[in-house]
C-alpha positions as CSV (number, residue, x, y, z in Angstrom):
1,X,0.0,0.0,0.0
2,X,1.4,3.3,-1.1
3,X,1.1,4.9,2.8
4,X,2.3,2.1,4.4
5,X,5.8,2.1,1.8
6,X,6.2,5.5,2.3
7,X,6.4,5.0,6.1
8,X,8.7,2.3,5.7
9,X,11.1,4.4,3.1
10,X,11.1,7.5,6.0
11,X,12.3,4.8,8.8
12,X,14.8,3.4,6.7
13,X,16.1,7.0,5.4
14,X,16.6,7.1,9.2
15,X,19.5,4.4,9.1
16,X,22.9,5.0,9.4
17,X,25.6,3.9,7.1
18,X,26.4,1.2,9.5
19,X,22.7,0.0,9.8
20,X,23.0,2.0,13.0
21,X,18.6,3.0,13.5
22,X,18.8,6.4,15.7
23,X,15.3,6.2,17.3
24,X,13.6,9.3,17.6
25,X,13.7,11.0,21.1
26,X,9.8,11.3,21.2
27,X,7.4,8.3,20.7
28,X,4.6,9.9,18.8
29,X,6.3,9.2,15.4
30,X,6.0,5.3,16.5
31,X,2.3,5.8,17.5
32,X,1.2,8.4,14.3
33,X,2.6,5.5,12.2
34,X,0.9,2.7,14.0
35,X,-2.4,4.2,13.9
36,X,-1.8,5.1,10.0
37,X,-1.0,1.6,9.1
38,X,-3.9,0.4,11.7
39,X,-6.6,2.1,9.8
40,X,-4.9,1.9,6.2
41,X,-5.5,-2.1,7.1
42,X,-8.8,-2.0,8.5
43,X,-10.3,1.1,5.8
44,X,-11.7,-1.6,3.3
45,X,-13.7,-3.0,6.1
46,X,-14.8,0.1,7.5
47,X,-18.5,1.4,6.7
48,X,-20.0,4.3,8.0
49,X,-22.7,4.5,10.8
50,X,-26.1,3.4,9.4
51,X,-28.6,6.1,9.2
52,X,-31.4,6.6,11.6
53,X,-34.8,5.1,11.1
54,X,-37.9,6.6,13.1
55,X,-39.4,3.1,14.6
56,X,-43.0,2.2,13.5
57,X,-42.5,5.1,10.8
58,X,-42.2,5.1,6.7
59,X,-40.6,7.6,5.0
60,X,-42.2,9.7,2.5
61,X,-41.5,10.8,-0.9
62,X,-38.9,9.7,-4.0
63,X,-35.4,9.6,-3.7
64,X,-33.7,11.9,-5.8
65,X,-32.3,9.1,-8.6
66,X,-36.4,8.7,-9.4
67,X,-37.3,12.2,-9.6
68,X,-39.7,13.1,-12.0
69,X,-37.7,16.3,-12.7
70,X,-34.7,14.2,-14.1
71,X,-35.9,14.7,-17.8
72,X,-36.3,18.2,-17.3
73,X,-34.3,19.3,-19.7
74,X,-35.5,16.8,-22.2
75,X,-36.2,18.7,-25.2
76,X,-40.0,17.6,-25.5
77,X,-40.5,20.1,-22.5
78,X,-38.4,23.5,-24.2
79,X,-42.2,24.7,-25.8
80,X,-45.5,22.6,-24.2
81,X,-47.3,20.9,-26.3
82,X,-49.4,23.6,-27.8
83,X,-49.2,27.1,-27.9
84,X,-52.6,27.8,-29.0
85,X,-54.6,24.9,-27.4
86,X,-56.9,25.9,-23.9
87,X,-56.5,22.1,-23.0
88,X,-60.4,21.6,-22.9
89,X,-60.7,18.0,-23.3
90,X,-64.4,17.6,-23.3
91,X,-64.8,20.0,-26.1
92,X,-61.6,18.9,-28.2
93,X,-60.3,15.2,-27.4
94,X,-57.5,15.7,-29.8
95,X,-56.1,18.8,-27.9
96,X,-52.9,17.6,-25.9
97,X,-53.2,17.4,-22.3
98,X,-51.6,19.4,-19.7
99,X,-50.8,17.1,-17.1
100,X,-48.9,17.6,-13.3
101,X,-45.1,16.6,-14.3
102,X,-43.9,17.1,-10.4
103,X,-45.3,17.8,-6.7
104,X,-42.8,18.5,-3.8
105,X,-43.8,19.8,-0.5
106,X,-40.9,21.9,1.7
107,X,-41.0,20.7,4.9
108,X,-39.3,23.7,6.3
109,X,-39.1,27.0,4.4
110,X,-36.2,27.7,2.5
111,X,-34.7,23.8,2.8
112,X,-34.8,21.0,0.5
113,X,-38.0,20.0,-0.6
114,X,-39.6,16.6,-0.8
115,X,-40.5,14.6,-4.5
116,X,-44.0,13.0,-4.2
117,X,-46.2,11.3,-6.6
118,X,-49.5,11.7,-4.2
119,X,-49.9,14.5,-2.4
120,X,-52.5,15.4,0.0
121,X,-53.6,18.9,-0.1
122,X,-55.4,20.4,3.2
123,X,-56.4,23.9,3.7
124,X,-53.2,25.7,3.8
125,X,-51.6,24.0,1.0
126,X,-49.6,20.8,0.2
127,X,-49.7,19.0,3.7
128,X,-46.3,19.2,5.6
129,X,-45.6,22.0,3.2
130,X,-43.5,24.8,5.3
131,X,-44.4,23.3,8.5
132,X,-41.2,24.9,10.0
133,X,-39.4,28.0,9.7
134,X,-36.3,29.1,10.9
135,X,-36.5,32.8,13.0
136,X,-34.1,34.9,14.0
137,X,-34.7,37.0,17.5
138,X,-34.9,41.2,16.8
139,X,-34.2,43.0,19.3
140,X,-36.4,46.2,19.0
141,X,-34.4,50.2,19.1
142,X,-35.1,51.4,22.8
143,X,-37.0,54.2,20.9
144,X,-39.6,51.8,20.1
145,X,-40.3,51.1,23.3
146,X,-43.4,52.2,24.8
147,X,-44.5,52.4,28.4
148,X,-48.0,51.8,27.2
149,X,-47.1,49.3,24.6
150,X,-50.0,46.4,25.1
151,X,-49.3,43.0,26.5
152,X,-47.1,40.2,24.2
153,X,-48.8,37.0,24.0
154,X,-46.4,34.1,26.3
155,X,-43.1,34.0,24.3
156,X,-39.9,32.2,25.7
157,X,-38.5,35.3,25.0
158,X,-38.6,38.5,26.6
159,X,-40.6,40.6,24.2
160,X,-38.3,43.2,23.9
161,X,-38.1,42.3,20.3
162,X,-39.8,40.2,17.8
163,X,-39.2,36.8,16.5
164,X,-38.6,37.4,12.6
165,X,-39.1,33.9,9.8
166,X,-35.1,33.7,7.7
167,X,-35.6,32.6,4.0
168,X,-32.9,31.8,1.2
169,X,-33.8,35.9,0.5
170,X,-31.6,36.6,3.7
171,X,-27.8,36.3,2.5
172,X,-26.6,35.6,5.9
173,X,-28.9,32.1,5.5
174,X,-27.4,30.5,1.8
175,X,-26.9,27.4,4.0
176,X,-30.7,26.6,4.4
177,X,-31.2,25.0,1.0
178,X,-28.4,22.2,2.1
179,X,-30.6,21.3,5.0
180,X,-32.3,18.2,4.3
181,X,-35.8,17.8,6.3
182,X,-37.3,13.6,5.6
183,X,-41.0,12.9,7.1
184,X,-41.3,10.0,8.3
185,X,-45.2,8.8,9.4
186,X,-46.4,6.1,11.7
187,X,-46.9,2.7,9.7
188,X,-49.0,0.0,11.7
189,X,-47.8,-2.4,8.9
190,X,-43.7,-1.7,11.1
191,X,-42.3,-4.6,12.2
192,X,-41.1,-1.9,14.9
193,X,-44.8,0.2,15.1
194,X,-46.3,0.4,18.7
195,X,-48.9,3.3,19.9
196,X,-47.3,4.3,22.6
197,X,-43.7,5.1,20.6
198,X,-42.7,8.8,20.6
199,X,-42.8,8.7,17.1
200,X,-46.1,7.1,17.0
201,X,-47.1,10.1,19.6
202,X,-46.1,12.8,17.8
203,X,-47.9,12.0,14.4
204,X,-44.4,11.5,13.2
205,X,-41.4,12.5,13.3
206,X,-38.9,15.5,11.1
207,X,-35.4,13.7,10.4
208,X,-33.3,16.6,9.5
209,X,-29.9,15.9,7.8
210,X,-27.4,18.3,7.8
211,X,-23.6,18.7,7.0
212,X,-21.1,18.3,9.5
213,X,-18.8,20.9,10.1
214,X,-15.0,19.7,10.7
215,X,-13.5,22.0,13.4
216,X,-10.4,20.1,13.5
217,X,-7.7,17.8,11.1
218,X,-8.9,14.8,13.0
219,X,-12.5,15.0,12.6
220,X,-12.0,15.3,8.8
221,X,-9.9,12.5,9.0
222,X,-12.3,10.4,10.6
223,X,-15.2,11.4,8.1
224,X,-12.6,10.8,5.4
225,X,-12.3,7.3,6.9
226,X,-15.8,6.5,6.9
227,X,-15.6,6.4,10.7
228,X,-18.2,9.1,11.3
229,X,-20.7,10.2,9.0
230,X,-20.3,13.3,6.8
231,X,-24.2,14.7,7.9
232,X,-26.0,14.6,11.3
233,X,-29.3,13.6,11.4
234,X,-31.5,15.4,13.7
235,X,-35.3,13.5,14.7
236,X,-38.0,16.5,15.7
237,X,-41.5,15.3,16.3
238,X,-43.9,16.5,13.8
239,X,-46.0,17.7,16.6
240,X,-45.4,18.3,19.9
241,X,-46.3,15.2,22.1
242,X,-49.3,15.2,23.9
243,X,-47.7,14.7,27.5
244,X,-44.7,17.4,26.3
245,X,-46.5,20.2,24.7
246,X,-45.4,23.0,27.3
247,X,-41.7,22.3,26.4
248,X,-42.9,23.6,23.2
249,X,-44.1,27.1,24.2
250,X,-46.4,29.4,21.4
251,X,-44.8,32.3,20.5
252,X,-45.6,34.8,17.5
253,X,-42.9,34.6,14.4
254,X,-43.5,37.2,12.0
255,X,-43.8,36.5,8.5
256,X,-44.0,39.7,6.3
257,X,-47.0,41.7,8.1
258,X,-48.5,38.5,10.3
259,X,-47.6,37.5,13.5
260,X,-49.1,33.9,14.1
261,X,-48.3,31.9,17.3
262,X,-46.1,29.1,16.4
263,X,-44.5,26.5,18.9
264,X,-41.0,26.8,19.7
265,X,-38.5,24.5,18.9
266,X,-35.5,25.8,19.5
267,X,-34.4,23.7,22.5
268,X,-33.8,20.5,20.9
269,X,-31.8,22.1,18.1
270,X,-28.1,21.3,18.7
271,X,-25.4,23.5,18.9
272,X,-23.9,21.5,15.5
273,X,-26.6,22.8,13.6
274,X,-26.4,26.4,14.3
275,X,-22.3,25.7,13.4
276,X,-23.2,24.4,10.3
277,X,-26.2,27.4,9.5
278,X,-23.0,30.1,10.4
279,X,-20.2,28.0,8.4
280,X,-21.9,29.9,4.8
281,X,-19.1,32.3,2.9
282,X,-21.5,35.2,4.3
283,X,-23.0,34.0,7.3
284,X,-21.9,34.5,11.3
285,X,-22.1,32.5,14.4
286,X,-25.2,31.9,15.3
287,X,-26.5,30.4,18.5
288,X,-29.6,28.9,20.0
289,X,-32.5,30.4,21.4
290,X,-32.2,29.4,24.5
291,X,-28.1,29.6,24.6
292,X,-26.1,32.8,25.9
293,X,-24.6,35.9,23.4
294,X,-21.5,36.5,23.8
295,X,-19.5,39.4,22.9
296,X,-18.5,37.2,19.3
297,X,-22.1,35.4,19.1
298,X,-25.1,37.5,19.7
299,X,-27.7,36.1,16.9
300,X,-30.2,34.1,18.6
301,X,-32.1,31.4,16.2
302,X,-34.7,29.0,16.8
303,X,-36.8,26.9,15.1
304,X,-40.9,27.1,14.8
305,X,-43.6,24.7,13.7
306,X,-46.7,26.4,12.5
307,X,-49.9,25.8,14.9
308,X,-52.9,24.6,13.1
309,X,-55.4,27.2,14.8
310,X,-53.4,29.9,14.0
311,X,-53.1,30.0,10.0
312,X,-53.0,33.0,8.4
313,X,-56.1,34.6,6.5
314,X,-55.7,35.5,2.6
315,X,-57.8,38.5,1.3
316,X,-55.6,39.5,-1.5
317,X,-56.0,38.4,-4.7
318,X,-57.6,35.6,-3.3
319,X,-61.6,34.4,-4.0
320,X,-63.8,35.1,-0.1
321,X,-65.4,33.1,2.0
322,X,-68.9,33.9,0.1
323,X,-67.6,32.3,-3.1
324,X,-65.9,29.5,-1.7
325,X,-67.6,28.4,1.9
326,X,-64.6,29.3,4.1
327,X,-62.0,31.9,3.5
328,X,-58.8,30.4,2.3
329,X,-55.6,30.5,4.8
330,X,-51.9,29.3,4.8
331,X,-49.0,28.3,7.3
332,X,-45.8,29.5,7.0
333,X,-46.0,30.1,2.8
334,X,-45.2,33.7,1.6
335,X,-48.6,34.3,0.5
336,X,-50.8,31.4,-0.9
337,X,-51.9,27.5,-0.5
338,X,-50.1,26.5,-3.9
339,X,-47.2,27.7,-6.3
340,X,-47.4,26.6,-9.7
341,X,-45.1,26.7,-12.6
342,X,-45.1,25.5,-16.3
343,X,-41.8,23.9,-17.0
344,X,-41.9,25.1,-20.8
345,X,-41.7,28.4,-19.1
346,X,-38.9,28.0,-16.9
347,X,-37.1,26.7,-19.7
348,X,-37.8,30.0,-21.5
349,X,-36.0,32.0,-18.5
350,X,-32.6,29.2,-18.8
351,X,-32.5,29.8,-22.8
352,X,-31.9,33.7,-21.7
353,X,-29.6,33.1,-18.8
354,X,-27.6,30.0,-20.0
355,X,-24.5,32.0,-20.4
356,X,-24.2,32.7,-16.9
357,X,-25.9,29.5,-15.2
358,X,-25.6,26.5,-17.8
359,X,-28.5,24.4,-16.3
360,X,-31.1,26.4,-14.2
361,X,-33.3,23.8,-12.9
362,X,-37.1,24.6,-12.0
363,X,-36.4,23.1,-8.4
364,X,-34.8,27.0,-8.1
365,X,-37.6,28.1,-8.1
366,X,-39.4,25.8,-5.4
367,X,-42.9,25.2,-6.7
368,X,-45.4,23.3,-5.5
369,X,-47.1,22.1,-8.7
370,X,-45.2,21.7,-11.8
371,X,-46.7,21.6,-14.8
372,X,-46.5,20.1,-18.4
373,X,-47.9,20.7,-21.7
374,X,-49.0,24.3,-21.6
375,X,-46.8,26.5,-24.6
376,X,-44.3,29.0,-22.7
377,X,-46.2,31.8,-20.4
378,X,-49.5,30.6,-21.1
379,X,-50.4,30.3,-17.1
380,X,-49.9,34.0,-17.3
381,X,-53.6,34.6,-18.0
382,X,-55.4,31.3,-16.4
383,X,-57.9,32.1,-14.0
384,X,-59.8,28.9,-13.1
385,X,-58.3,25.4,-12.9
386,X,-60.1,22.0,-12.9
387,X,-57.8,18.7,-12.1
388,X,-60.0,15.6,-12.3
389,X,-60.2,13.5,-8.6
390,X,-62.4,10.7,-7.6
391,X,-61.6,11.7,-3.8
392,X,-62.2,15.6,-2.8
393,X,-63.8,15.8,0.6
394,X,-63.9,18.2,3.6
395,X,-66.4,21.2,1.5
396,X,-67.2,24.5,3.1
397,X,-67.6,25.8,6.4
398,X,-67.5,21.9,8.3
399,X,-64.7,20.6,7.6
400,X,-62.7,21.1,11.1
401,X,-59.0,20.9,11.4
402,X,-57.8,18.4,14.3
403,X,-54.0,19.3,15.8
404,X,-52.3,17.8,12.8
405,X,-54.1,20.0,10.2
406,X,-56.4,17.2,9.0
407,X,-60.0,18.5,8.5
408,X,-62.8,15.7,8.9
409,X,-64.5,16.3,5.7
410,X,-67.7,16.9,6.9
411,X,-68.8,20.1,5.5
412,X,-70.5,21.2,2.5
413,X,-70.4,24.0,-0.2
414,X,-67.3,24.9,-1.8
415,X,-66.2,24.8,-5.7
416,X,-66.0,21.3,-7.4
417,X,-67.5,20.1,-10.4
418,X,-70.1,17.4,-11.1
419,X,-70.3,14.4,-13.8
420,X,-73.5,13.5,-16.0
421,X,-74.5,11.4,-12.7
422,X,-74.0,13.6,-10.2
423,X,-70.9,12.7,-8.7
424,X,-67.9,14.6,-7.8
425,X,-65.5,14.6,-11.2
426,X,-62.5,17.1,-9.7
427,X,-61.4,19.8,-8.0
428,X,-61.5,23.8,-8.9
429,X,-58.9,25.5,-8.4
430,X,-58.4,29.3,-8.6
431,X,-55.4,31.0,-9.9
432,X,-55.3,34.0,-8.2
433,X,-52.5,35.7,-9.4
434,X,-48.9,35.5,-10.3
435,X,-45.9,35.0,-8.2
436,X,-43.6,38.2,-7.9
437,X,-40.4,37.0,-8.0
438,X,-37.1,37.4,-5.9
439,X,-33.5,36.4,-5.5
440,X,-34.1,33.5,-3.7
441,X,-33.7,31.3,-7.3
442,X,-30.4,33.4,-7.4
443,X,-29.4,30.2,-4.5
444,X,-28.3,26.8,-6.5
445,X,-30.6,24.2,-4.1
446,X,-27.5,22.0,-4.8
447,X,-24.9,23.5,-2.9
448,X,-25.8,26.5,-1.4
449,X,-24.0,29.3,-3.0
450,X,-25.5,32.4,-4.8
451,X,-24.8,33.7,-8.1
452,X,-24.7,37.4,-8.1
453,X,-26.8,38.2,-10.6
454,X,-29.1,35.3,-12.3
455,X,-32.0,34.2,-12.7
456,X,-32.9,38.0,-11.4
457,X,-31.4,39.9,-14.0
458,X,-33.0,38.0,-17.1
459,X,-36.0,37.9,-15.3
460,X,-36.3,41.6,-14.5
461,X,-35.5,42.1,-18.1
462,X,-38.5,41.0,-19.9
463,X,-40.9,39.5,-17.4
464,X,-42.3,42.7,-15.4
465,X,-45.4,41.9,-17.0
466,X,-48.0,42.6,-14.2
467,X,-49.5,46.1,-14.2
468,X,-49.9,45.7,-10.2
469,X,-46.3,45.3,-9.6
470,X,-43.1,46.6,-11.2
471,X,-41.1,43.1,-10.2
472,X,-40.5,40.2,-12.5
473,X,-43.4,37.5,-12.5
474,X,-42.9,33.6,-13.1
475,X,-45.2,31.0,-11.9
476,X,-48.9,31.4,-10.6
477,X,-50.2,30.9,-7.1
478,X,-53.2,29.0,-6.0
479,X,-56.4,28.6,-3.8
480,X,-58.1,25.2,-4.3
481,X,-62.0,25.8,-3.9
482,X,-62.1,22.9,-1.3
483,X,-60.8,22.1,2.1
484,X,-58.8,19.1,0.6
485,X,-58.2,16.9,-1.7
486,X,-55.3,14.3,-3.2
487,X,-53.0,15.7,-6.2
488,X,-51.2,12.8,-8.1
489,X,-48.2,13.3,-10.6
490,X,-50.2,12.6,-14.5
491,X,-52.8,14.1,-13.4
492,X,-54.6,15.9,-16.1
493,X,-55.2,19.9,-16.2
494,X,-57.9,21.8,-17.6
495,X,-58.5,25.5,-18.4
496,X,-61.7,26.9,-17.1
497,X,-61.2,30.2,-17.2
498,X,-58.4,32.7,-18.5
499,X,-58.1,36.7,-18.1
500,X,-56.2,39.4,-16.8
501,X,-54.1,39.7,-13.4
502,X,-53.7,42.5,-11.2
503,X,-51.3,41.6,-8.8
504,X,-52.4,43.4,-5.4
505,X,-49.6,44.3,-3.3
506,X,-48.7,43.1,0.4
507,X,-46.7,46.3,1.7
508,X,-48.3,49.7,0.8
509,X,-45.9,52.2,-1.2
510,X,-43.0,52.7,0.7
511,X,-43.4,49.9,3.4
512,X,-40.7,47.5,4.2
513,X,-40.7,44.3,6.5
514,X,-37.7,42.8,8.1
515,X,-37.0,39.0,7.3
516,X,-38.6,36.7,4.1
């Protein structure tokens, strides 16, 4: 072996003439060497620690090497399949369908998302969909502070500031999108599944994976060597457990101009995972909530999980509660239930900017819903949707949300659309507007880092389309006109309604937020 001849060449370069060894005065060269030729012997049989599996628990989603998104830069999707067709298959059998190519659900906002190929949709959006957030702690100015200021809700915090949500659009946070979230839910089919489990408890359980950071020589060693693993693998419960749910006090995190109570995580996050979050190029130490500042660490970070009695109402854009049965809410999303985008589209936007970033992928861009079929921009003007389901349930003002966000599907009213018998065919889905874009696709969800310019610049250059808002528009956000229903990859889309947007702004002229 090629170490193992080089240690033996350095001893014998130590010989004398005479054959006379002069042993070295310390003994670490002797023990250095033994352990090198120790491990150098044992590496082939070395494996690295086996990963951690939730018990009574199956994992959701596709693993990346069946991705439905790794043809997506198959030719076949550069233009749809028509440019002049509205996809109404009743009328027109012949016309080409637009079908869902991809669904993926973010766990926690700004991470890695997960693939599925059936995806339960509840009131706020894609369930499990930006279930988490990380938060930063703001302290407010002392002129801010007023001696009449009203109450704070119970915070583990003092509120002498406010807990604010940290995106991919925050520089200081590029290392989000290498964060890996997994959900894992209970299975009774488990060799390993009991009721009374933790796992089995907590509806579940969030394995987060995350790099390690090597402070020293030794511990990259070690991970070179397969001896410890080159992530961590943190398991949250998806809920808090019924008998712990104190530990996981409400607190309000604000996310542009709302303030929802949210439990707080933060103290079973480990002190390796705020390492890794402050290891990016731009990025700064960055304790936990609960831990002390010091003079070199002052940022305070924690982690929320959205509380299902405290969504956050949509009025914007968005169809009422008299035109739907119940007025449509999300979690921790920017603005809306669903994000959609037409591949042939995003293709459009990588033609422009291939110079700069050779293969921009539409995972950038972290939809929801991604379409096929539809000729470049179409969705632009789409109004109503219709995707064809033998299952929606939970219409109108009775279907009630339990802790885990699951409504019971009792309720009535609410859009869908009827066969010749009667029956329930599908799902209608409004499109209420289009998605204002920002530099978070500027991120690459591969590794982390940032390009300085693209996809921004191309956007802004010929997509500030929207005579609501002077940004650059890609994609189209929805509100499904039912409490829930089940999306499936193939699935077919229709075009009920098309017509002109006017995106309605968030922040009135002049107003900024701090955070997403």
């Amino acid at each position: 072996m090629p170490i193992i001849s080089s240690l033996i060449s350095t001893l014998a370069s130590k010989a004398s003439v005479n054959h006379d060894l002069t042993l070295p005065s310390s003994p670490w060269p002797y023990i250095v060497s033994f352990i090198i030729i120790t491990l150098t012997l044992l590496l082939p049989h070395l494996k690295s620690p086996p990963s951690y599996t939730p018990p009574g628990c199956r994992k959701l989603g596709l693993p990346r090497s069946k991705s439905n998104l790794n043809d997506e830069f198959a030719p076949e999707y550069a233009h749809g399949a028509s440019s002049t067709s509205k996809n109404d298959s009743n009328n027109n059998p012949n016309s080409p369908p637009y079908r869902i190519k991809a669904l993926f659900t973010y766990p926690i906002k700004s991470c890695t998302g997960v693939e599925l190929d059936t995806a339960e949709v509840i009131e706020t959006g894609l369930k499990y969909d930006r279930l988490f957030s990380f938060a930063e702690f703001i302290e407010n100015p002392p002129s801010s502070l007023c001696a009449d200021a009203q109450p704070a809700p119970p915070s583990s915090t003092p509120q002498t500031g406010e807990w604010i949500a940290r995106t991919l659009r925050n520089r200081t946070f590029n290392t989000l999108a290498l964060l890996t979230p997994e959900i894992w839910i209970p299975d009774p089919s488990s060799p390993t599944y009991a009721p009374d489990l933790p796992s089995v408890q907590s509806s579940g359980v969030l394995l987060l994976k995350y790099p390690r950071v090597s402070p020293s020589p030794l511990t990259s060693l070690l991970v070179t060597l397969h001896l410890l693993p080159d992530h961590l693998a943190l398991p949250l419960p998806l809920t808090p457990p019924p008998t712990k749910v104190s530990d996981f006090p409400l607190t309000p995190i604000k996310i542009w101009k709302d303030s929802p109570l949210a439990y707080d995580y933060g103290h079973l996050i480990p002190a390796s995972l705020w390492t890794f979050l402050a290891s990016g190029p731009e990025s700064s130490p960055a304790p936990t909530s609960k831990s002390k500042s010091t003079p070199q660490n002052k940022r305070k970070l924690t982690l929320f999980r959205s509380h299902p009695h405290h969504p956050r109402e949509i009025f914007r854009c968005a169809p009422s509660k008299d035109d739907i049965g119940f007025q449509p809410s999300t979690g921790f999303a920017d603005a809306y239930p669903l994000h959609l985008l037409n591949l042939a589209s995003v293709r459009d936007v990588a033609e422009k900017c291939a110079a700069q970033i050779p293969r921009l992928s539409v995972r950038r861009f972290r939809a929801n819903v991604i379409v096929t079929g539809p000729g470049r921009f179409e969705e632009d003007d789409w109004k109503r949707i219709f995707v064809p389901t033998s299952h929606p349930h939970g219409y109108g003002d009775g279907g009630n949300g339990d802790e885990n966000g699951n409504g019971n599907g009792n309720g009535s009213g609410g859009d869908r659309v009827m066969d010749g018998n009667g029956d329930r065919a599908g799902v209608e889905i409004h499109t209420v507007c289009r998605t204002i874009r920002c530099q978070l696709p500027n991120v690459d969800p591969d590794t982390g880092s940032r390009h300085r310019n693209e996809p921004e610049r191309t956007l802004r250059g010929y997509r500030c389309i929207d005579p609501g808002d002077k940004g650059s528009c890609l994609g189209m956000q929805l509100v499904p006109g039912v409490r829930e229903f089940t999306l499936r990859v193939n699935d077919p889309i229709s075009v009920l309604e098309t017509g002109e947007h006017f995106y309605i702004k968030m922040l009135a002229p002049g107003e900024k937020v701090e955070g997403v």
